[in-house]
N, C-alpha and C positions, 0 to 999 in steps of 0.2 A: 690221363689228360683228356682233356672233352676236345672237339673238332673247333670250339673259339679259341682255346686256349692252344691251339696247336698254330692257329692263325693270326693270332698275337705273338708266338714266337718267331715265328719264318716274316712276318714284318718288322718285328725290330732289327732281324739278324741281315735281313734289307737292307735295312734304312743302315743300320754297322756298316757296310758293304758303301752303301753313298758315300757315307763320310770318308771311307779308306781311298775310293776313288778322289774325291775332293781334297784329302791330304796330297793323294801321290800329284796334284795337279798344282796343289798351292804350294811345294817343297819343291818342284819340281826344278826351281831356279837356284836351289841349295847349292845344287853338286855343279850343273851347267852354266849359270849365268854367266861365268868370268870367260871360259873356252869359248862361249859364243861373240860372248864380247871382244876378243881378243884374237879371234878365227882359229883358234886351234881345230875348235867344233864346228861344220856345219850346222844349223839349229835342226833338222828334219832326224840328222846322225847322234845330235845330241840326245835330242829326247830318247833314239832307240837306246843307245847305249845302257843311259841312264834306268829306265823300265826294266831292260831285261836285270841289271845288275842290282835293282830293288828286288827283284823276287828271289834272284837269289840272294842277297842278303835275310829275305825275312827268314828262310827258314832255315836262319845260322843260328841262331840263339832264340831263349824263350825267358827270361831272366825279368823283362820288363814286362812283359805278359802274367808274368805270375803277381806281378806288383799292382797290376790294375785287378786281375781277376781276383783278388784275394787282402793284398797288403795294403791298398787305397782305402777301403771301403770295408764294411763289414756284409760277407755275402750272404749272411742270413737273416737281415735286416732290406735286402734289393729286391724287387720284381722288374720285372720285364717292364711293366709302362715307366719303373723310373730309369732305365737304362736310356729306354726309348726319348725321354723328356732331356737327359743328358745331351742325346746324341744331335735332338734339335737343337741348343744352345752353340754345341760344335760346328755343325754344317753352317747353319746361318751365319755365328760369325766367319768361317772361312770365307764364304761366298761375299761378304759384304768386304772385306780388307782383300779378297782378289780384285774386287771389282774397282777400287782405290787404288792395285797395284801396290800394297801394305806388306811387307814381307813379316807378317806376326805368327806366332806357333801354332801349329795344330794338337801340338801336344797337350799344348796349354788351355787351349778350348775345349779339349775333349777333358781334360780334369776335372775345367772349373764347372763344366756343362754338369759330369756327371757328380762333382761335390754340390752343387747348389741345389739339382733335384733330391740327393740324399738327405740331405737337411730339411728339405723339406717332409719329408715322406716318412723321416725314420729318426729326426729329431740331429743333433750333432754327436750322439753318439754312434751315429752309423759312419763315422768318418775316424777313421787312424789319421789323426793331426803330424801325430811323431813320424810315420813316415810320406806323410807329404810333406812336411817340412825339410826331415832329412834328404830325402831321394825326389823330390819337385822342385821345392822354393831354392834352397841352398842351392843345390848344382847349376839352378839359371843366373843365380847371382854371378857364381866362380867363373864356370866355363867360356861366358863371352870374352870375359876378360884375361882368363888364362891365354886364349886363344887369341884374342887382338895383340898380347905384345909378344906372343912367340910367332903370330907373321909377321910383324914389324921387326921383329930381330934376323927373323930370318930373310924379309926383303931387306933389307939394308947388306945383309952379307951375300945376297946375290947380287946385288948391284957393285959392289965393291971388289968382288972376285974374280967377274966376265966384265966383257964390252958385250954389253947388251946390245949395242947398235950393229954391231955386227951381223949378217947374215946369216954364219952359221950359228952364232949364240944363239939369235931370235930362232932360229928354226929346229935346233934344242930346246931350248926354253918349250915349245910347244909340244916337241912330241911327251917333256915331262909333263905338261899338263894334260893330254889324253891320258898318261897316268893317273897322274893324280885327282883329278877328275872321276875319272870312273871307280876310283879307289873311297872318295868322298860320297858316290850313290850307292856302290857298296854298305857303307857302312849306314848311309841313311837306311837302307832293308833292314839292318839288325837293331833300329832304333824303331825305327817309326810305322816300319811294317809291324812289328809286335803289338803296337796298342790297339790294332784293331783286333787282332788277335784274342788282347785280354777282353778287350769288351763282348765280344761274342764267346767268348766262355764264362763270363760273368751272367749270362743272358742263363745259359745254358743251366748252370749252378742255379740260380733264383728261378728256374721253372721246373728244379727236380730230372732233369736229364743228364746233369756230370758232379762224380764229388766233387762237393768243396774241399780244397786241400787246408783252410785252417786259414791263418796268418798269412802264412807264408804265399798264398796262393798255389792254383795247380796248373798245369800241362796242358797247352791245347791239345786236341787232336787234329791227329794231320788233315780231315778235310777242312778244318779251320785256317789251317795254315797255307794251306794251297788255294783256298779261296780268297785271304786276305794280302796275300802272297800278289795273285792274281789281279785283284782291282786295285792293287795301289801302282803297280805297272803301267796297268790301261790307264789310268788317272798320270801319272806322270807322263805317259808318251803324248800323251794329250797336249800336253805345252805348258802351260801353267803362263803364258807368252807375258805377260802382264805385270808379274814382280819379276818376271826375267828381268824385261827391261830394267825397273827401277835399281834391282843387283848389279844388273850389268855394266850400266851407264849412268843411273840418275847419282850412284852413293860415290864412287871415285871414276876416274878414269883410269881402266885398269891396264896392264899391260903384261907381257905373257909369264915375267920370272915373279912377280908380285902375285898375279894368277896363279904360279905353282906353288909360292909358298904359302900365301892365304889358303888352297886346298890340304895343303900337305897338313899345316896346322890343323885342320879342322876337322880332316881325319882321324889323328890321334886320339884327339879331345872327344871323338861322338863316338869311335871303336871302345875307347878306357871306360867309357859311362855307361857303354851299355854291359859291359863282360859285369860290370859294377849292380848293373839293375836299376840306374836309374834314369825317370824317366825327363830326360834333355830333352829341348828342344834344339833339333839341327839345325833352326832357323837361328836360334841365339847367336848360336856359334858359329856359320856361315858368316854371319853379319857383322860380325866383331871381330874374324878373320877378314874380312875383304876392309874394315874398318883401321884395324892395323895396320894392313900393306901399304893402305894411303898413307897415313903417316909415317910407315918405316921408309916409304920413298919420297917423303916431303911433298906431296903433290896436292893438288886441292881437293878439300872434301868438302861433300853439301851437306854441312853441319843442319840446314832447314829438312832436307831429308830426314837423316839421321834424327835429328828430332822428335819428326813424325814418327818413325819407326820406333823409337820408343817409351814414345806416348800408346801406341797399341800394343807395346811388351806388355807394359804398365795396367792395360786396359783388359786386356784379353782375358784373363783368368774371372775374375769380377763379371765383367760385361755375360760371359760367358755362363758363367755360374747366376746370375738374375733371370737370363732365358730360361734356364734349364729350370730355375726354382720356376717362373713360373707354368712352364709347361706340363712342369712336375704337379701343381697344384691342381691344373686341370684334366690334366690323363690321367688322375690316377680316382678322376670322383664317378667313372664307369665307362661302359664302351663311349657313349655319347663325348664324354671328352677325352678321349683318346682320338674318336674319329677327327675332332676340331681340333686337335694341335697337329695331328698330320695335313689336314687340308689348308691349316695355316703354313706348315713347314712349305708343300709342295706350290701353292700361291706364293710367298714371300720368295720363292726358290727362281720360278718362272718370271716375278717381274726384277729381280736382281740381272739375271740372264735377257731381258730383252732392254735395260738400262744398257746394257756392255754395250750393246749391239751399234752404238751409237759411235764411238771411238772402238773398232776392233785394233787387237796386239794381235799379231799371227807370226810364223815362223818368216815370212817376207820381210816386215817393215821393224823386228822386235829391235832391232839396232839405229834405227831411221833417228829417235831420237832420246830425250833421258825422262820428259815428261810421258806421266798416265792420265789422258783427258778424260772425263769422266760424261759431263753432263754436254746435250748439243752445244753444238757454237750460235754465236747470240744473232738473231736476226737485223739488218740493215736497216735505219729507224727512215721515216721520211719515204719521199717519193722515188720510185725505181730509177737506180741508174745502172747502165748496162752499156754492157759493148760484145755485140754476137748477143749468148744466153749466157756471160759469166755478168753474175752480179758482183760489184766494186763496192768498198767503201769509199764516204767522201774527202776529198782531200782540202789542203788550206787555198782557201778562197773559193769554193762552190765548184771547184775542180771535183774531175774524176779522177783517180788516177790506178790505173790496171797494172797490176802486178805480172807482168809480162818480158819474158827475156826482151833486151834490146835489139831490136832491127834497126837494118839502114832503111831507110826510107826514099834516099834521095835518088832513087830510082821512079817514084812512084809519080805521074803526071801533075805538075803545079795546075793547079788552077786558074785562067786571067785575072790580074787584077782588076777593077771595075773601074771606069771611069774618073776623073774627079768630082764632075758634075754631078753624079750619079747621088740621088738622097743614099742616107743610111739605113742598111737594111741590118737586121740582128742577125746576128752572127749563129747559126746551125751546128758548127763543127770548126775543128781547131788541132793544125795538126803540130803536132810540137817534133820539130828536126831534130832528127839523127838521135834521140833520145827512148821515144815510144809511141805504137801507132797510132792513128787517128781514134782521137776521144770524143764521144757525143756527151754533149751537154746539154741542157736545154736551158735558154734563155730568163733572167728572173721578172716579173712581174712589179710591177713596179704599182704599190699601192697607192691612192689617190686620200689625201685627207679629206675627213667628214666637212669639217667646215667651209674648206676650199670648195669641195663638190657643191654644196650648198648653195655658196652665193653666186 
């Protein structure tokens, strides 16, 4: 291999490395949302947890790795700049559905990323249909649903069998879900720590540095595993703060025996899939477990959420797969567009990340509420009104009115009334009793008609 071609692999195996980071950040409210939501978890205890028990899950199995590396795709038909065009289509959508607070797959971006550049690159027979369809499409259809009405069965028989209201049930109920909990990031390591896995042995295979094992795909090797092991940890402990919230609080209001069986379900479901090889989304199935527990406990669910969240199930694979084709089209027509789709990746990356910056989610306020703001708040039309430096919106009748706890006021010195003789002067300030403090207003102007002035 020449010294470009060795510099085109350790970038794409990079840029793999981003994306496993941006998984472990965008999944990261998988296992924890509902503990945080529910206090079983601190959020700073959640994240460690969660990390460390991804990495060790990744290098439980390799089952799903051999399916990207080999059984997705045909590896003799791949290069490096098409891995590489995949893995743009991936990262960008994850970063754009963080940035919305969208709890959509990573799995499923990384497929359609890297199906779309293969198609393009190598025609559709670089793509085993048979087993995306068997071990991709199928299992996202099943598994949400298998798993929303085995937590709704199984919340319905926690509630029915304790007093949850109870102090020691509540305080059961939680320690089963630092169980169950950790037992759900667990098994996210053996699901979704592996596809980064396969894709950098996929890299590896298409530049002549590891056999191809065939069909079937082959075995990472362990520095692959320890590295992809690695940045999906750091990428989860990171917070991923953003669809926490929307899992946490925006889809049900959860509560801690719902919280264990929604986890306990969704355990099963992503452990079974992956001894299975296939490649789930834990996001599905999270989603459609905490989706059941609301309805196995009758409570209200934000079916407009829930909407949205599967409108970008719906979106992700496609969406994903048109980046990748076209990033595929232009990094692969020589260095010159390869340099352009990474300085588009890394610009489209950076203004995503200073858009957040606008409404931060952090481990303090992930609970504060159930919306993700997204764009600033809309500036006050008209002429400044204020009271100190807080700007007010206007209120009815040319009022101000300051969103301000209530004080007494009637402490504060009355003013003389003025005379009755006294002409009238405009009114400066206006204090409204025992309700809120004094409001500046400024006086209206009273316009003079043209033809009046006139004559």
């Amino acid at each position: 291999m020449t010294t470009m071609e060795w510099a085109l692999v350790i970038i794409v195996v990079a840029t793999a490395v981003v994306f496993d980071f941006t998984n472990g950040f965008h999944d990261s409210a998988n296992a924890m949302a509902t503990s945080v939501a529910t206090g079983a978890f601190k959020p700073k205890v959640a994240v460690l947890v969660a990390a460390v028990l991804n990495m060790v899950g990744a290098s439980m199995a390799y089952e799903v790795a051999k399916t990207i590396s080999g059984g997705m795709v045909d590896a003799e038909l791949v290069t490096p700049q098409v891995v590489f065009a995949g893995l743009v289509g991936a990262i960008l959508w994850n970063l754009i559905t963080w940035l919305l607070g969208l709890p959509s797959s990573s799995s499923h971006a990384i497929f359609g990323g890297l199906i779309g550049a293969v198609i393009v690159s190598a025609g559709m027979k670089g793509v085993h249909f048979d087993v995306v369809i068997s071990k991709i499409l199928l299992p996202a259809l099943v598994a949400p649903v298998v798993a929303g009405v085995a937590s709704g069965f199984a919340t319905r028989f926690a509630y029915r069998i304790t007093d949850h209201t109870a102090h020691h049930a509540a305080r059961t109920f939680r320690m089963g879900q630092r169980i169950s909990a950790s037992m759900v990031a667990l098994a996210h390591g053996t699901s979704d720590g592996q596809k980064t896995m396969g894709i950098i042995t996929l890299v590896l295979v298409s530049a002549g540095l590891q056999p191809s094992g065939g069909a079937g795909g082959t075995r990472p090797y362990e520095w692959v595993v320890i590295m992809a092991g690695l940045a999906i940890a750091l990428g989860t402990y990171s917070g991923g703060w953003r669809i926490m919230r929307t899992m946490g609080k925006g889809l049900v209001e959860v509560e801690s025996p719902q919280g264990f069986a929604s986890e306990t379900a969704a355990t099963v479901a992503i452990l079974a899939s992956s001894h299975l090889g296939f490649g789930l989304s834990t996001t599905h199935v999270c989603s459609g477990a905490i989706l059941g527990s609301g309805i196995g406990r009758r409570t209200k669910v934000n079916w407009g959420i829930a909407g949205r969240m599967l409108g970008a199930w719906l979106l992700t694979l496609p969406a994903a797969a048109i980046v990748g084709a076209l990033a595929s089209l232009v990094a692969t027509q020589g260095l010159w567009g390869f340099v352009a789709v990474l300085v588009v990746l890394v610009a489209s990356s950076l203004a995503i990340l200073w858009v957040s910056q606008h409404h931060k989610v952090n481990h303090a306020n992930v609970n504060d509420d159930s919306v993700v703001a997204v764009l600033p708040g809309r500036k006050v039309r008209g002429a400044k009104r204020r009271v100190g430096l807080v700007a007010m919106p206007k209120g009815k009748g040319g009022r101000t009115v300051e969103a301000a706890p209530v004080v007494d006021v009637g402490l504060l010195p009355t003013p003389p009334a003025p005379p009755l003789s006294a002409p009238p002067v405009a009114v400066a300030a206006e204090t409204i009793t025992a309700t809120r403090p004094a409001v500046t207003t400024r006086p209206a102007r009273r316009r003079t008609p043209r033809k009046a002035a006139a004559s």
